[in-house]
Structure formats: structure tokens, C-alpha cells
C-alpha positions as a printed Julia matrix, in Angstrom:
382×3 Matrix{Float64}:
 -39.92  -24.56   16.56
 -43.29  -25.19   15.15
 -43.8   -27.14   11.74
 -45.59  -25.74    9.1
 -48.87  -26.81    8.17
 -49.83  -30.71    7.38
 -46.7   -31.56    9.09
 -45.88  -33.51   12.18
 -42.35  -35.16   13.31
 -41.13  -36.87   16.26
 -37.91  -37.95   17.72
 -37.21  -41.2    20.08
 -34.61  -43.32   21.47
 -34.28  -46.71   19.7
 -30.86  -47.75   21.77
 -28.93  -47.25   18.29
 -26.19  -44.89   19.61
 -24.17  -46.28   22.67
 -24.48  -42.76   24.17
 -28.1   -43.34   25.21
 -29.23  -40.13   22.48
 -32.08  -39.94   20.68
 -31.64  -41.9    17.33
 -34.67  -42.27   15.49
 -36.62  -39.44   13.7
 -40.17  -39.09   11.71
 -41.4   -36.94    9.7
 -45.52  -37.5     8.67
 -48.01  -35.9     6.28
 -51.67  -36.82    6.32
 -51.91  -36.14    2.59
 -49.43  -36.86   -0.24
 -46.31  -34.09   -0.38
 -44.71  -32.73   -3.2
 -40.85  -32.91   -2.79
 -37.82  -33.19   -4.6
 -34.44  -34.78   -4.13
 -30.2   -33.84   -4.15
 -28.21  -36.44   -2.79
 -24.6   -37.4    -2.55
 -22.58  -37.75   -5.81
 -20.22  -40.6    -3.77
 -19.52  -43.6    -5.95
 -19.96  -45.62   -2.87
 -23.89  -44.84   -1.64
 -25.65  -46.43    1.2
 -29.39  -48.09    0.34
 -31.41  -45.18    1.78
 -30.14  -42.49   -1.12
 -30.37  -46.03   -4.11
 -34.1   -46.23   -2.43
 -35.15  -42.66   -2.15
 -33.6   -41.99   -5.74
 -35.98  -44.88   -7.37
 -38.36  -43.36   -5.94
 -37.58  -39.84   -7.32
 -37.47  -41.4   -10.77
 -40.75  -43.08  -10.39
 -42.51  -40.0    -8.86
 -43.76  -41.8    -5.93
 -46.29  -40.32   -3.8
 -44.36  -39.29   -0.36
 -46.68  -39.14    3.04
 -43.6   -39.81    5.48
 -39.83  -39.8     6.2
 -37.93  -42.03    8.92
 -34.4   -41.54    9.55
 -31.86  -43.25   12.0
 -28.11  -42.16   13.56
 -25.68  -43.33   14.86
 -25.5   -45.74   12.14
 -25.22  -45.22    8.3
 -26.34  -48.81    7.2
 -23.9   -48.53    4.17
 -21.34  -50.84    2.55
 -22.89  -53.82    4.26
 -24.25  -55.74    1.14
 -27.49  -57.26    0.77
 -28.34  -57.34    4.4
 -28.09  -53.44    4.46
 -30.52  -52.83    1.62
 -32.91  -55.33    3.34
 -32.69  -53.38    6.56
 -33.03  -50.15    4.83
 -36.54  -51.64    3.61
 -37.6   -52.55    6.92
 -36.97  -49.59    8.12
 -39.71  -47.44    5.44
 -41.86  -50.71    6.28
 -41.59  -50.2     9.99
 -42.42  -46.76    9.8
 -45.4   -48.0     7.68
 -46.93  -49.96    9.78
 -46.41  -47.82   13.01
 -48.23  -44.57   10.66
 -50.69  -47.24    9.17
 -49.69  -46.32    5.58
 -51.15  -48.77    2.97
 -47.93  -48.37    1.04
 -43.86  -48.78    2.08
 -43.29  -46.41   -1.13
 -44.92  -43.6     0.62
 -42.03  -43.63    2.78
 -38.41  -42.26    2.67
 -35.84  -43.76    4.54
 -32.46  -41.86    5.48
 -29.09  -42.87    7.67
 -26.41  -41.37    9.51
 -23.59  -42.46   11.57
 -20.71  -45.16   10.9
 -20.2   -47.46    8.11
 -20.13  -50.35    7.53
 -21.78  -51.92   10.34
 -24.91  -53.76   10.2
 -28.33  -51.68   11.26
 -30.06  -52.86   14.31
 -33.13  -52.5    12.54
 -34.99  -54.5    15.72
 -34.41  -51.8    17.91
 -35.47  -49.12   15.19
 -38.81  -51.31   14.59
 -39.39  -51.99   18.42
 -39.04  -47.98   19.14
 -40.96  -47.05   16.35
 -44.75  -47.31   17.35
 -43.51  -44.83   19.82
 -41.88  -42.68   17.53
 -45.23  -42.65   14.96
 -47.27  -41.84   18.86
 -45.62  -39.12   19.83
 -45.83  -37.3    16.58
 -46.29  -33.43   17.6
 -45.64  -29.89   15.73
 -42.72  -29.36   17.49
 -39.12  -29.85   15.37
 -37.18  -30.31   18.4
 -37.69  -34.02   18.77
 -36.72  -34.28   15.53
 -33.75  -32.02   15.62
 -32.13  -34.13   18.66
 -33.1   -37.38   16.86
 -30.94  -36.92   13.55
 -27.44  -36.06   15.35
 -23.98  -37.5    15.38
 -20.81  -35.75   15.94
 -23.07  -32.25   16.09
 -22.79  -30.12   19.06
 -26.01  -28.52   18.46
 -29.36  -29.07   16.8
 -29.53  -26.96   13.82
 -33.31  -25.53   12.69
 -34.24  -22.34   10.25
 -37.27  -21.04    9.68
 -38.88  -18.04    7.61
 -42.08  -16.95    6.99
 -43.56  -15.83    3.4
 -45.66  -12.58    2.97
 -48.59  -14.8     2.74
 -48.64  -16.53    5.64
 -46.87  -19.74    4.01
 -43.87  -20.91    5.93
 -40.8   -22.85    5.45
 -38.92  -24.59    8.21
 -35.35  -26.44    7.69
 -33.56  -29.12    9.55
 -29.93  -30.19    9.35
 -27.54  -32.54   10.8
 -23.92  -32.4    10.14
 -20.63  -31.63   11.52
 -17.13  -33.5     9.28
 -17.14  -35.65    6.61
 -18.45  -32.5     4.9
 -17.57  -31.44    1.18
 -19.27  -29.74   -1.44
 -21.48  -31.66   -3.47
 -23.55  -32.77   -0.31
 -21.63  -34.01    2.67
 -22.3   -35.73    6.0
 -25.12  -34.04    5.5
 -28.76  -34.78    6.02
 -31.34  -31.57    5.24
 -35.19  -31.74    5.17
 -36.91  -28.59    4.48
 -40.8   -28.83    5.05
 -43.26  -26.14    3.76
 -46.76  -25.53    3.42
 -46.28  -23.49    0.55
 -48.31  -24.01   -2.33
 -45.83  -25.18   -5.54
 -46.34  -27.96   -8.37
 -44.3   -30.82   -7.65
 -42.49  -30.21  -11.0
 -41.81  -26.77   -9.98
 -40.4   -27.84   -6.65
 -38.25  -30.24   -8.59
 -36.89  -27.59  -11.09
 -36.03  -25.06   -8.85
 -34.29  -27.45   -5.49
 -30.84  -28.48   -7.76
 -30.32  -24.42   -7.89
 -31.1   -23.59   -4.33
 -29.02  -26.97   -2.9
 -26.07  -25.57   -5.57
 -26.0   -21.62   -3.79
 -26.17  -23.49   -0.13
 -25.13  -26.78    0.76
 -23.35  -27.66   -1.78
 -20.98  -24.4    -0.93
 -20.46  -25.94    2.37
 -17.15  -27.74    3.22
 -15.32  -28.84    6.22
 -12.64  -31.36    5.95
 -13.0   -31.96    1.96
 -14.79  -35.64    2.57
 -18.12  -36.36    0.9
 -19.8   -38.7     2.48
 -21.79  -41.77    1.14
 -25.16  -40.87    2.9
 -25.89  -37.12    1.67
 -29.63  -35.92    1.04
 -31.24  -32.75    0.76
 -34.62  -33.13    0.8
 -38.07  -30.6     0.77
 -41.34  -31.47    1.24
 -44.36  -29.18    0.31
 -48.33  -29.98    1.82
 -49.05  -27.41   -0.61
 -51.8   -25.73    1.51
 -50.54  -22.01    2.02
 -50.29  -20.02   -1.72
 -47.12  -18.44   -1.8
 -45.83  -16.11   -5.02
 -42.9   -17.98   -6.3
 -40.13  -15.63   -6.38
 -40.64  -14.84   -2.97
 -40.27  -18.18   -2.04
 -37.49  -19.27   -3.9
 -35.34  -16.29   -2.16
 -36.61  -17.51    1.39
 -36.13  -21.05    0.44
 -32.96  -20.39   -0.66
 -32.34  -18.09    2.45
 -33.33  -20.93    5.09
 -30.63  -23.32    3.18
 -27.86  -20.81    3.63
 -28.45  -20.15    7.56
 -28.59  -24.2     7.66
 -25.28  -24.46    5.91
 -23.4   -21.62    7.92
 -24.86  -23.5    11.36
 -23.8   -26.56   10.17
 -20.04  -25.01    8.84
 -19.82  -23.43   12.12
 -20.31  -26.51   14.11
 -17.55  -28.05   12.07
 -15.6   -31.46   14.35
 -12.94  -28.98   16.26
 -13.96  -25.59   15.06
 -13.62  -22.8    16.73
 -14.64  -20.1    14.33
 -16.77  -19.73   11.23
 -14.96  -19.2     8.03
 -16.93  -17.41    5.01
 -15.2   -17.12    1.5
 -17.06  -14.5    -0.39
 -15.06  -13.94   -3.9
 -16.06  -11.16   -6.49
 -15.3   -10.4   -10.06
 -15.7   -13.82  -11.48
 -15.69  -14.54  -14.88
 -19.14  -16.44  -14.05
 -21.16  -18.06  -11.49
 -19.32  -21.47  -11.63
 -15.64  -20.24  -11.7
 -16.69  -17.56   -8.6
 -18.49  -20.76   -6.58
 -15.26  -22.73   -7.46
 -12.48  -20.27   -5.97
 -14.71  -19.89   -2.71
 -15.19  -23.48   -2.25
 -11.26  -24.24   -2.68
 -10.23  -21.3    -0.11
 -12.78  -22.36    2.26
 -11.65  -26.33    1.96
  -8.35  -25.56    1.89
  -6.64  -27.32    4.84
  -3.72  -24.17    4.47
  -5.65  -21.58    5.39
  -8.13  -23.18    7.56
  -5.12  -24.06    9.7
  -3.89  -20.17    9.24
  -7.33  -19.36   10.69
  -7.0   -21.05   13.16
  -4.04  -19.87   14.23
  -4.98  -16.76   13.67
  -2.15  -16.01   10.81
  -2.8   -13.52    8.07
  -0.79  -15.77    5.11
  -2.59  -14.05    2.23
  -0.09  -16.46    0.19
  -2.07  -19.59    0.85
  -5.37  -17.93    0.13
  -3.92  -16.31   -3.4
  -2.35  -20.31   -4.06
  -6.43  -21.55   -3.43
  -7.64  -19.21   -6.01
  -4.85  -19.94   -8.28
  -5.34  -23.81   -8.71
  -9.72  -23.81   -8.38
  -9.41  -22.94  -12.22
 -10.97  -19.43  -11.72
  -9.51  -17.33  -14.02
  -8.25  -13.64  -13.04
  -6.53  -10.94  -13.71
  -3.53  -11.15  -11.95
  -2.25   -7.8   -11.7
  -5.28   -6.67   -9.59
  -6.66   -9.28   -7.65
  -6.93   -8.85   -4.24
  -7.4   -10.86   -1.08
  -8.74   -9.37    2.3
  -9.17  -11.09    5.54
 -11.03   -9.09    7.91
 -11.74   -5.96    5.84
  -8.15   -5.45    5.51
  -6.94   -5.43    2.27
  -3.45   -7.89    2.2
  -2.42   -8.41   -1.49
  -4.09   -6.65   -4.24
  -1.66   -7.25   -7.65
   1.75   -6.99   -5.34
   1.61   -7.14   -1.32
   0.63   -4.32    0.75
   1.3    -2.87    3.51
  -0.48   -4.04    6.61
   0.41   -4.48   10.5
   0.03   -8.13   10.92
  -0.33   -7.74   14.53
  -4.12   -6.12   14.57
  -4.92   -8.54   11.64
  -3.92  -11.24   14.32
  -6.05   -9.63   16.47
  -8.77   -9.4    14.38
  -8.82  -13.47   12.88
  -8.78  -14.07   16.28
 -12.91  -13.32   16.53
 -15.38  -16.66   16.15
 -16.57  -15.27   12.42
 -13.47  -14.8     9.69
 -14.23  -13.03    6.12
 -11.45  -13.99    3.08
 -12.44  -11.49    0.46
 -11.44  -12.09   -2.78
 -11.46  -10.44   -5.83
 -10.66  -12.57   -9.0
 -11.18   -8.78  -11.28
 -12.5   -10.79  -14.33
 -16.38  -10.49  -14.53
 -19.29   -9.47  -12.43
 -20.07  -13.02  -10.95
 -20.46  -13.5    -6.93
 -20.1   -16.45   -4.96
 -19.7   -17.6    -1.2
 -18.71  -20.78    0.72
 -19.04  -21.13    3.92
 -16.47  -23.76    6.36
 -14.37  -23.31    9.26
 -11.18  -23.5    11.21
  -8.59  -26.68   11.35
  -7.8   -27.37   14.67
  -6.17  -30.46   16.99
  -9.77  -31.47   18.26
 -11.13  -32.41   14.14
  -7.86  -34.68   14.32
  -8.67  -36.34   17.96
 -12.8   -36.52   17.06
 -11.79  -38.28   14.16
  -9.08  -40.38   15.31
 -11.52  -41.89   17.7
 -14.57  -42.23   15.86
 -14.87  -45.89   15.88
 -12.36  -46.87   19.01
């Protein structure tokens, strides 16, 4: 996939990951970017989302991003925050930046153990050479558990164009998750704009993304803007917010052990938060993404979800669906469990709700629970 314009990125192998993969990623503007900033609400945060958050708050210029896997350089004191900062100075140097600040730094992997930042800063003069305007370097570069490389891209009415990147398979929750997400446009937007609006779009698409119910310590969302294209705002807010969604579904669907996607789409909410919260806690819940999985049509465990995401409803006519057919709807109905087997047994499953208190509209997005999330994760560091 091609970047948009005033964009290049690159992806190398720095010997981080014993697996021999690619493990070191850049992304690099000629001229400043506007961007703005989510990242993980975790307590416990590694030095990349401290670093890139001062310098949110300070408004720092941006010309370049450098991020590393197979590694997430967090909960490792002092020495971590130090490597963090030779890392943005390493990618400094090898892009011939005058200034670190102009440089975001981002990590993914396992924590807790300390960075091998000499192998990052040996492979990156190679990584800041082969810069090219192809995002599949890049893509490659930023993986851990992921199956599959996961890129988006639309194109505006005027030519501008936005192009997404994610990495993440489990420790994935709402409110950012083993998650890592730079969008890059050439769009042209204020940088306040950019910042007002990116909360909102992060809110309807990542953050309604959830796998095992773990958020992770690392989490960023980030967009960048050249600003070179001019773009009308509304229709770039709805592509924007477009490309997040069809990152979050690839990334849901590429869940550690899943076999199918699982989309929670509830209607009749009393409002936007309490219709995001039921979706989120059907899609998370480990119940029914086990019943998925196996394929069982126990409308009971869905109707429990709803029931304790403090949605309100009206309980003698909400209704729960799975697979267009309509299961429960005030008092169970009639249905031949056998086709609606049949039917959960396909890689996509709907849950339909309908909470019959408002107009609101909400969807999350997550997957199955099967044996394999248990062995990836039983594993991960043995």
C-alpha cells in the first residue's frame, strides 16, 4: 500500500525478536506533521506513551516515529526510560533531525525485560535508508502475536488520502489495548482540529475493540497529517473514522485463537455511552465468546452481559438475535437451535441487541474464545 503524501516508512530487522522477524519500524516526514494522541489509560505505562504524552502537552513539532517489537521496554525502571530516549535519539541521528523531540518513540512485545536498544541503534541507519512509500515494511515491522499485517486505506473526494496501520492480536480491551495504530494523511486539518476531533473517532473504533478484557500498558493511537491535500472536514472525519473501524475489526478478527469475528451491534439505547457499554460487555464477555465458539445459541449469557454493563432497558421487550434470528425478545421464543448452530458456525457472528429504551446505536467488535488464546498465552514467555 502506498503512503500518502509527505510520508515515507520503512521496516528492518534489528535481531530484537528471537524469531528472526522484522522488529523495527519508521515512520518520516520532511516537514513538521500535525497529529494528535490516545493512549492507554493503564496505571502501569511503559516510557514511550510518559514520552510521547509530554510531548502532546508541550505541542512539540513531530517529523518522525520509530517503533520496536518484540519487546515493550516497560516496568524496567530507570534503565527503560533511558533506552526509550535512545531510541527517538537513534532514529535522530540516522534521519539527521536537529532535534530528539521531533521524534515519537513506541513499543510492543513483553514486559519487563530490558530493550536491546544496541541492536535497535546498530539496525537503524538501515531502517532511516531504506525509507520508501510502501507501508508494507512497516506493517511486518510492528508485529507480535499477529497473524497478519493489518493496513486500511480510503481516499477523500479531493484527492486527499488517509492510510491506517495496526498491530494487535490479545491483551486487547477497550480503552486502547495491545494496540499500536498510526494513521497518516495528507489531508489538510489544523493541528487543533486534528486534536479535537481523534478522542471521538478512537472512542467509535478502537476503543470498542476487545479480546480477552486485558489493557495493556503500551496502547497508542496515533495520526499524523502533512497537511498538503485540502480535504472538507466532514468528509474526512467519516473516512477517518471509517479506516479506524476496518483496523479494529482486522485486528478483533485476528484475535490469539480466534476463529471467527464477533460483532455486537445493540439498538435502542438510552444514549450513546450506555449503547457503547452493553456492546463492549457482550463482546468481552468470556460466556458468550466461549458459546461462539462453540457454536451454542445461549441467548441467556448474552441477556446476563446486557444486564450488568449498566445499560438500562426495558425489560419486557428487549430482544437478543444471533444470526438474524430473533432468540429472546421480553420471554424466549421459539427457535430450532439446530440451524442457529449451523449458522454461528460461519467465520463472522452478529449478537443483535435491542435494549428498547432510546434511539442510541453502538457496536463492538471481538471474537471467539477458544483452547489456542489459552496455549498462545500460556507460552508467551517459556
Amino acid at each position: 500500500m502506498k503512503v500518502p503524501q509527505g510520508f515515507e516508512v520503512s521496516g528492518v530487522t534489528a535481531g530484537i525478536k528471537e524469531s528472526g522477524r522484522s522488529d523495527l519500524g519508521l515512520i518520516y516526514s520532511p516537514l513538521p506533521l500535525a497529529w494528535a494522541l490516545v493512549s492507554t489509560t493503564n496505571l502501569v505505562k511503559a516510557p514511550c506513551v510518559s514520552r510521547n504524552r509530554a510531548r502532546y502537552s508541550a505541542n512539540t513539532p513531530v517529523r518522525a516515529l520509530v517503533v520496536n517489537s518484540g519487546n515493550a521496554n516497560c516496568a524496567t525502571g530507570e534503565q527503560g526510560t533511558w533506552a526509550n530516549e535512545d531510541l527517538a535519539g537513534a532514529a535522530a541521528a540516522a534521519l539527521a533531525l536537529d532535534r530528539v523531540q521531533d521524534v515519537l518513540t513506541a513499543s510492543t512485545g513483553v514486559i519487563g525485560q530490558p530493550l536491546q536498544i544496541d541492536r535497535l541503534g546498530a539496525a537503524m541507519p538501515a531502517a532511516a535508508r531504506q525509507l520508501s512509500n510502501d507501508t508494507s515494511g512497516f506493517a511486518e515491522a510492528i508485529l507480535t502475536t499477529d497473524t497478519i499485517s493489518k493496513e486500511v486505506a480510503a481516499t477523500l473526494s479531493s484527492g486527499a488520502r488517509i492510510v491506517g496501520i495496526a498491530k494487535g492480536s490479545g491483551m486487547i480491551h477497550p480503552n486502547m489495548a495491545t494496540l499500536l495504530a498510526f494513521v497518516m494523511t495528507d489531508a489538510k486539518l489544523p493541528q487543533e482540529q486534528l486534536r479535537e476531533l481523534w478522542p471521538t473517532v478512537v472512542d467509535n473504533s478502537f476503543n470498542q475493540l476487545t479480546v480477552d478484557g486485558d489493557t495493556s500498558t503500551n496502547d497508542m493511537a496515533i495520526v499524523l497529517s502533512s497537511r498538503r491535500v485540502d480535504a472538507d472536514l466532514k468528509e474526512f472525519v467519516e473516512a477517518l473514522t471509517d479506516v479506524c473501524v476496518r483496523l479494529a475489526k482486522k485486528v478483533a478478527r485476528d484475535g490469539e485463537g480466534a476463529t471467527k469475528l464477533l460483532t455486537a451491534r445493540v439498538t435502542g439505547g438510552r444514549n450513546d455511552a450506555e449503547a457503547r457499554a452493553a456492546a463492549k460487555t457482550i463482546a468481552g464477555s468470556m460466556l458468550v465468546k466461549s458459546a461462539v465458539h462453540g457454536a451454542d445459541p445461549n441467548w441467556g449469557r448474552i441477556l446476563a452481559a446486557v444486564g450488568r454493563s449498566g445499560a438500562v432497558g426495558d425489560l419486557a421487550n428487549i430482544f437478543v438475535k444471533m444470526q438474524g434470528t430473533l432468540l429472546y425478545q421480553g420471554t424466549p421464543q421459539g427457535f430450532d437451535p439446530a440451524y442457529v448452530s449451523r449458522q454461528l458456525q460461519q467465520p463472522e457472528v452478529l449478537i443483535e441487541v435491542g435494549l428498547a429504551a432510546g434511539d442510541a446505536v453502538a457496536e463492538a467488535w471481538g471474537c471467539d474464545l477458544s483452547a489456542d488464546y489459552v496455549r498462545i498465552n500460556a507460552d508467551y514467555t517459556t
